[in-house]
C-alpha positions in Angstrom: -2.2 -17.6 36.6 -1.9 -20.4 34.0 -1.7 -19.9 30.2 -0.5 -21.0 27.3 1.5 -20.0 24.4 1.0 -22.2 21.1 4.9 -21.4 19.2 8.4 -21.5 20.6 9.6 -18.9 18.0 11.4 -15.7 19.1 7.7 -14.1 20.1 6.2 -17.6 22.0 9.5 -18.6 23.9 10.6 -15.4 24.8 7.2 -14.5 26.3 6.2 -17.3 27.7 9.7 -17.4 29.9 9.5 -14.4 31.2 6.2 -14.7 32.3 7.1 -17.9 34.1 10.1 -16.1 35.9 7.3 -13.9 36.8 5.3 -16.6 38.3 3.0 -17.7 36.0 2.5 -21.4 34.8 3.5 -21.1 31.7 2.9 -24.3 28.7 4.2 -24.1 25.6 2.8 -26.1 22.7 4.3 -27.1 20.1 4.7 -29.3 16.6 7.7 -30.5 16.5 8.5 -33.6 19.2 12.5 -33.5 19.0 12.4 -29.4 19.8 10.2 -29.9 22.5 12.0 -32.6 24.2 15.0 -30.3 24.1 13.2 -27.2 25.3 12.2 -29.4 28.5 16.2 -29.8 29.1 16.4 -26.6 28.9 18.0 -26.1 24.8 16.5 -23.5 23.3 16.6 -23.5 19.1 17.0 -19.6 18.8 19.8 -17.2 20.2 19.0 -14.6 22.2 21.0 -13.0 24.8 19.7 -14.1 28.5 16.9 -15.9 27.2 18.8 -19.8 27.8 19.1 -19.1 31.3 15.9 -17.9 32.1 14.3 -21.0 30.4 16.5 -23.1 32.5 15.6 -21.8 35.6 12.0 -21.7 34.8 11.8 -25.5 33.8 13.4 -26.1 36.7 10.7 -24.4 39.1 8.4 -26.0 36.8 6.5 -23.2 35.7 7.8 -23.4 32.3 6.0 -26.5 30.6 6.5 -27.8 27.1 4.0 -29.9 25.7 2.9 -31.5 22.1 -0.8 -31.8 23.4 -3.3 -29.3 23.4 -5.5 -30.9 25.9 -3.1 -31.2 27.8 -2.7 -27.5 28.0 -5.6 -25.7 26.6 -8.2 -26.7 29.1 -6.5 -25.6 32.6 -5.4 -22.3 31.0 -7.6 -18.9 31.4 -5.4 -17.1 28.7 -4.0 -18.5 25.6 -1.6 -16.5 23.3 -1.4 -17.5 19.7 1.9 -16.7 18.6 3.2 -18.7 15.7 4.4 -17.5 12.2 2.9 -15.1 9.6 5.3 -15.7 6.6 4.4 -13.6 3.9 3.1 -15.4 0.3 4.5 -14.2 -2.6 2.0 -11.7 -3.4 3.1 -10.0 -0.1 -0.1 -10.8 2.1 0.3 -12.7 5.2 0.2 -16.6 5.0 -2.4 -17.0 8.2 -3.1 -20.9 7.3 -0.9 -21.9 10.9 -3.0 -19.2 13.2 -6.2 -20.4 11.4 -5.0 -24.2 12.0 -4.1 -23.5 15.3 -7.2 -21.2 16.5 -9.3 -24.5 15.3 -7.6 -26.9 17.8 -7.5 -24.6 20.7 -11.2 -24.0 19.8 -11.5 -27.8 20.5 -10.1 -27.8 23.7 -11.5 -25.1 25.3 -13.3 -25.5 28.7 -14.5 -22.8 30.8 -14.2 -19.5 30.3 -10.8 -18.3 28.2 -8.9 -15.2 26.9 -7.8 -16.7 23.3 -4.9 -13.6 22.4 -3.5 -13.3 18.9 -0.2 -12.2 19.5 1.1 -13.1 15.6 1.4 -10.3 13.4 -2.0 -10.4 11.8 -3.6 -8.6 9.0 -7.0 -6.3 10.6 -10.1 -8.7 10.1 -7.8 -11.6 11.5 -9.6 -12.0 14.3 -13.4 -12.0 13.2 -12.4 -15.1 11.2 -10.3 -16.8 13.7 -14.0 -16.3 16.0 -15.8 -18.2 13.3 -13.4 -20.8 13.2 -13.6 -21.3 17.0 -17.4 -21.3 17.2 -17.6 -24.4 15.2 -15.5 -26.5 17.2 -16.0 -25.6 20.5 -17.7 -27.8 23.4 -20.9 -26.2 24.4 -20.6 -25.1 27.3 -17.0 -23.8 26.8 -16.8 -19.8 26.7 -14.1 -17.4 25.4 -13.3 -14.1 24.9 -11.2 -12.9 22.0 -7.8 -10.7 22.1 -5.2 -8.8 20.2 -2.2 -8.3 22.2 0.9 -7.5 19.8 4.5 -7.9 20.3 6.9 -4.8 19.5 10.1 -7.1 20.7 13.7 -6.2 18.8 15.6 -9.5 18.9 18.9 -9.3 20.8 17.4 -7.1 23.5 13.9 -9.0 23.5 14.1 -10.0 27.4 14.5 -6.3 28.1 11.4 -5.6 25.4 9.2 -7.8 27.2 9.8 -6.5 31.1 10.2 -2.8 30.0 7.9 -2.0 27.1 7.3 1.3 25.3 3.5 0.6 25.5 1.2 -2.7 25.9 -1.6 -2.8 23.7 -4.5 -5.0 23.9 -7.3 -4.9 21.9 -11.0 -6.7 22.7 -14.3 -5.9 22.6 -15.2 -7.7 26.4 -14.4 -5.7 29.5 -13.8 -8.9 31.2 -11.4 -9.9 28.7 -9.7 -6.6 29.1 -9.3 -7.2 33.2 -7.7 -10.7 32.7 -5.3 -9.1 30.4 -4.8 -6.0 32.2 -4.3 -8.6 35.4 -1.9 -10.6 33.8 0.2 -7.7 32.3 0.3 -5.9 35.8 4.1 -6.6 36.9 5.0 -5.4 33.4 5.7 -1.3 33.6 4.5 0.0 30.0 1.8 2.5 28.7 -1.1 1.0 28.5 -3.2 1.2 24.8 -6.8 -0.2 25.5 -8.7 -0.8 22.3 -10.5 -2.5 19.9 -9.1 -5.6 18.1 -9.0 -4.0 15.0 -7.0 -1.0 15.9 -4.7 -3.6 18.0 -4.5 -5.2 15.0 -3.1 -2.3 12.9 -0.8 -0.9 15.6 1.9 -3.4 15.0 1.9 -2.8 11.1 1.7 0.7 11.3 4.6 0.9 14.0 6.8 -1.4 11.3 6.1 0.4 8.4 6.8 3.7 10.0 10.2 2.4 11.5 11.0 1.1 7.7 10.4 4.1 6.1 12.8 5.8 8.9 15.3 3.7 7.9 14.4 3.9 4.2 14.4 7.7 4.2 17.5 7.4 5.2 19.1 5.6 2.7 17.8 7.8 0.4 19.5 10.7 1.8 22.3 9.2 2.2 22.3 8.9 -2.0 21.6 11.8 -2.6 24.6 13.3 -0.3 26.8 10.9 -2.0 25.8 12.3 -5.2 26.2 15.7 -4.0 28.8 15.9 -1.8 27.4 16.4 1.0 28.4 14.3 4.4 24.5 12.0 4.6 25.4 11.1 8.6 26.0 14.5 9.7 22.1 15.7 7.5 20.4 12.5 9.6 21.9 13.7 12.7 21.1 17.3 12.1 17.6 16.2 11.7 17.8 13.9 14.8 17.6 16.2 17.5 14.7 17.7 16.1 12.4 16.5 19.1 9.4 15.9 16.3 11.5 13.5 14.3 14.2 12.4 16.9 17.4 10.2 15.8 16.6 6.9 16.1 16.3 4.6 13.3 18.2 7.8 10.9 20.6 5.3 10.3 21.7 4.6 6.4 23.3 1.6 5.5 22.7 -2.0 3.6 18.9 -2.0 3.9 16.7 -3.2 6.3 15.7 -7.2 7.0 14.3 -9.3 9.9 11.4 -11.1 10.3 9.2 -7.9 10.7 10.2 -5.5 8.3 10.1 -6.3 4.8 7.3 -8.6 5.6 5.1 -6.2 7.5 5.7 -2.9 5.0 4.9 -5.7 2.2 1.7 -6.8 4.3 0.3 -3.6 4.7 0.7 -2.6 1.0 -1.7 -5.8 0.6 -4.1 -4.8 2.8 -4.4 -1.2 1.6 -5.1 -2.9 -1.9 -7.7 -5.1 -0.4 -9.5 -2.0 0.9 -8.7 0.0 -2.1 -5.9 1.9 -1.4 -2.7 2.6 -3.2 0.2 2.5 -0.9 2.5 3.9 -2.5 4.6 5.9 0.1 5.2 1.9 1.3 6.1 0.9 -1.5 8.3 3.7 -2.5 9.7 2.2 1.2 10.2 -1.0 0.0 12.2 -0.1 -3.3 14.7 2.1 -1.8 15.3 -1.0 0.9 16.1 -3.3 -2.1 17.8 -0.6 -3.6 19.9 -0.1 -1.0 21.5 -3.3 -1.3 21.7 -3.1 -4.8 23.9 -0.3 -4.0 26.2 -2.0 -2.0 26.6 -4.8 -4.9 27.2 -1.8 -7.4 30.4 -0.1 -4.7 31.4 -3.3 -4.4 32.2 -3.7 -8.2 33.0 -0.2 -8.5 36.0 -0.8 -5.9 37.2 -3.9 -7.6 37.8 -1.8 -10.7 34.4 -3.9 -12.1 36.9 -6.8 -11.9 34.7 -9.5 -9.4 35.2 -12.5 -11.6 38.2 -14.0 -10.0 38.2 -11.4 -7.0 38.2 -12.6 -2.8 35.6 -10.6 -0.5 35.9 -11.3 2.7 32.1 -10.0 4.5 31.9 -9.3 8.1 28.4 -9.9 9.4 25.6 -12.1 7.9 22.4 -11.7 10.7 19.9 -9.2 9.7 21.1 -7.4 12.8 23.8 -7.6 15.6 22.7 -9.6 18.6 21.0 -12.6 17.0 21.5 -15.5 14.6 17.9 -14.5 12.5 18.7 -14.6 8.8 15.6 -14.0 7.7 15.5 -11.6 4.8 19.4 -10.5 5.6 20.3 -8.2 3.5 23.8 -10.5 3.2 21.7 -13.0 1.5 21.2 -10.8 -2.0 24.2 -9.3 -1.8 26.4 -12.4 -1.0 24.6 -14.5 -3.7 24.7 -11.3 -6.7 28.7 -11.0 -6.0 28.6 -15.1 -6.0 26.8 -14.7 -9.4 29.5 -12.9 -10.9 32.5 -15.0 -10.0 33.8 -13.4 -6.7 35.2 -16.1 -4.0 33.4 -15.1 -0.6 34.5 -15.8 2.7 32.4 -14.6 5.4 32.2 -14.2 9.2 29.5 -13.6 11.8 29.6 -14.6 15.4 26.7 -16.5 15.7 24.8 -17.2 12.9 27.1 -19.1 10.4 25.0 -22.7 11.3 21.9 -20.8 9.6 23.9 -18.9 6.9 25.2 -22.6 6.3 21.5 -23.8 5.5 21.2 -20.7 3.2 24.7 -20.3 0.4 26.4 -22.8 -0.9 30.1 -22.1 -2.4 30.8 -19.7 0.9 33.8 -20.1 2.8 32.7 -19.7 6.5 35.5 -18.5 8.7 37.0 -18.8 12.4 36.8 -15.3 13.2 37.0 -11.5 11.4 40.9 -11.9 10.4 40.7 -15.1 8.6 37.9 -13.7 6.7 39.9 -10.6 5.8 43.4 -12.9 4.5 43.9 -12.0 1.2 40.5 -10.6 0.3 40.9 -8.0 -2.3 37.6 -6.5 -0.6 36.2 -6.2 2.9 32.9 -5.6 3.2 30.8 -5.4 6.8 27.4 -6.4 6.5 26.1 -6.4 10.2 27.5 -4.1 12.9 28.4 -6.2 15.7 30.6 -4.6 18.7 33.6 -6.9 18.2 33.9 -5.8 14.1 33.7 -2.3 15.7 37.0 -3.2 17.9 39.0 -4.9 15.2 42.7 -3.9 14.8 42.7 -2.1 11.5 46.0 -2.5 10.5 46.1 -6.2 11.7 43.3 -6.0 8.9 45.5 -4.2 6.4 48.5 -6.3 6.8 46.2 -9.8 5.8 44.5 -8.3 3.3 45.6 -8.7 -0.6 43.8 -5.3 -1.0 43.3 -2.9 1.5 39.4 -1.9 0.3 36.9 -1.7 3.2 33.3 -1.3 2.2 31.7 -0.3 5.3 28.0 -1.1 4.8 27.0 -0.1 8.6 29.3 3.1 9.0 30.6 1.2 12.2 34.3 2.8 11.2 35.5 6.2 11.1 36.8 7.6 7.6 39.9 9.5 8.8 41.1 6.8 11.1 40.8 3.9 8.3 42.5 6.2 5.8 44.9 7.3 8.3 46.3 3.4 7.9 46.1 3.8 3.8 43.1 1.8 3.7 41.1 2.6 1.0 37.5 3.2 2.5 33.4 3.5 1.1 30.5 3.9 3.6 27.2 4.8 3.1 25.8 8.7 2.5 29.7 9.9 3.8 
């Protein structure tokens, strides 16, 4: 089959290659002439483990094509998969101005009969006026179904997402529509949710928000243990095997960040108030998030004796997450730039995305690797739990340390074996 995706972000490259290596002919269209050119070599402008060698090899067979055109795409293609950015506007609703743009010039180039799929995360009602935007423009005799197909992909395993998912929704009101998709999603092994676009629509936010307020919930238990003295991880895990709440996501910590949750739990507050409901369990999810990195700001301070003017931290970690270079909304970014605000000197480490942090703080020291972040920091504090932080030789750590303070924002460490070495140690809800 041939289709098109129209974005090369996480979502549209990720997608589109795998279903190229599944033997699709795949075009992707995008805005920006130098990134295309380098996506036909084969350079991809996002990490993601796997996902440069499957492009390779897919623009090599070519059934991975990268275009600038639309009608060079568009018309040959019975499925085309919207997939571009949803950034939210300060007021927390989602900035749909590229989808609308976009919908428009596919709507122009339509010929035959096409699927057009909304696979950005949209607000519910997204649809009905992408429809009115495409009847406008489209040639005559051109005809089109419409289509909700969300994406539920966790970057750093997003390969793996796409092949293996929990469940495949697609949502559309035309039973032919709903055989193309069904067609096209076949070699995929998931649960199939067949729907309306509206409820396809509200999936995605509800599954977000739900996994935010997980994670949100907690943090908030792990205050309150801290306050009581009570051991937070070991009241998450006692709760995790309950089969009706089960363990993942129970995981305290600096907050959550991404380009999904804090935009998606802030979307759906908007929408609620556009239909007249108060969402306030959200937004009670969305405080304790901030809050939570407030927290790690306020440990920080409290470790360095409230002395930060003047003080080296060295921070471990400054992705949202382990397994990607995304710094969208990472929680580093607030607390980096608060200690920064009150004199600290920060030198920081991560293994991959130090060219975006680059783009994001000024006056940061970026660092070879883990130990030279650590020399003579007064305070250590690990921000994102990647594998190799979790293997680091503790008292190689001491020894080039000023101070030996570890604030352990992921709990990646274990107490007794850090205090073991004299290392003075802080996690979260322990």
């Amino acid at each position: 089959m041939t289709i098109t995706f129209v974005g090369h972000g996480y979502v549209g490259l990720v997608t589109a290659a795998v279903f190229a290596d599944l033997g699709n002919t795949v075009w992707v269209i995008g805005h920006t002439k130098e990134k295309i050119e380098n996506l036909k070599k084969g350079i991809i402008p996002i990490y993601e483990p796997g996902l440069s060698e499957i492009v390779q090899r897919n623009v090599n067979a070519g059934r991975l094509l990268f275009t600038l055109n639309y009608d060079q795409a568009i018309p040959s293609s019975k499925v085309v998969f919207i997939a571009v950015g949803t950034p939210p506007k300060q007021n927390g609703e989602a900035d749909l101005s590229v989808v609308f743009e976009v919908a428009e010039k596919i709507g122009k180039n339509l010929d035959g009969y096409t699927v057009v799929v909304t696979k950005s995360t949209v607000p519910v009602g997204t649809n009905k006026k992408t429809r009115e935007i495409i009847e406008k423009v489209k040639p005559q005799k051109a005809e089109y179904d419409l289509g909700s197909v969300p994406e539920f992909l966790r970057e750093g395993q997003a390969i793996s997402d796409t092949l293996h998912p929990d469940r495949i929704v697609i949502g559309t009101d035309s039973q032919k529509a709903r055989e193309l998709l069904v067609e096209l999603h076949e070699p995929i092994d998931g649960n199939y949710v067949l729907t309306n676009i509206e409820t396809a629509e509200m999936i995605k936010y509800a599954a977000n928000a739900f996994l935010a307020t997980k994670i949100s919930f907690s943090n908030a238990i792990a205050k309150l243990s801290e306050a009581s003295e009570a051991d937070g991880l070991k009241v998450l895990e006692g709760i995790g095997y309950d089969a009706r709440i089960g363990n993942q996501f129970l995981s305290p910590g600096a907050g959550f960040g991404g380009s999904c949750f804090p935009k998606d739990v802030k979307a759906l507050i908007s929408i609620a108030d556009s239909y007249g409901y108060d969402f306030e369990l959200l937004k009670a999810v969305d405080k304790i998030n901030s809050d939570a990195m407030d927290d790690i700001v306020v440990k920080a301070k409290k470790l360095l004796g409230n002395n930060v003017k003047g003080a080296t931290i060295g921070v471990l970690g400054l992705s949202f997450k382990p397994n990607t270079d995304d710094m969208r909304d990472a929680p580093s970014i607030p607390i980096i730039n608060a200690l920064l605000k009150d004199g600290a000197k920060i030198k920081a480490y991560d293994p991959v995305a130090m060219e975006n942090a680059k783009k994001i703080f000024s006056g940061v020291e970026f660092c070879e690797d883990s130990y030279s972040a650590a020399r003579d920091a007064d305070l250590l504090i690990v921000l994102t739990e990647w594998n190799e932080f979790k293997q680091l030789d503790l008292a190689k750590i001491k020894e080039v340390m000023k101070k030996p303070v570890i604030l352990d924002g992921r709990n990646i460490y274990n107490p007794q074996e850090v205090k073991r070495l004299e290392i003075t140690y802080q996690g979260v809800g322990r």
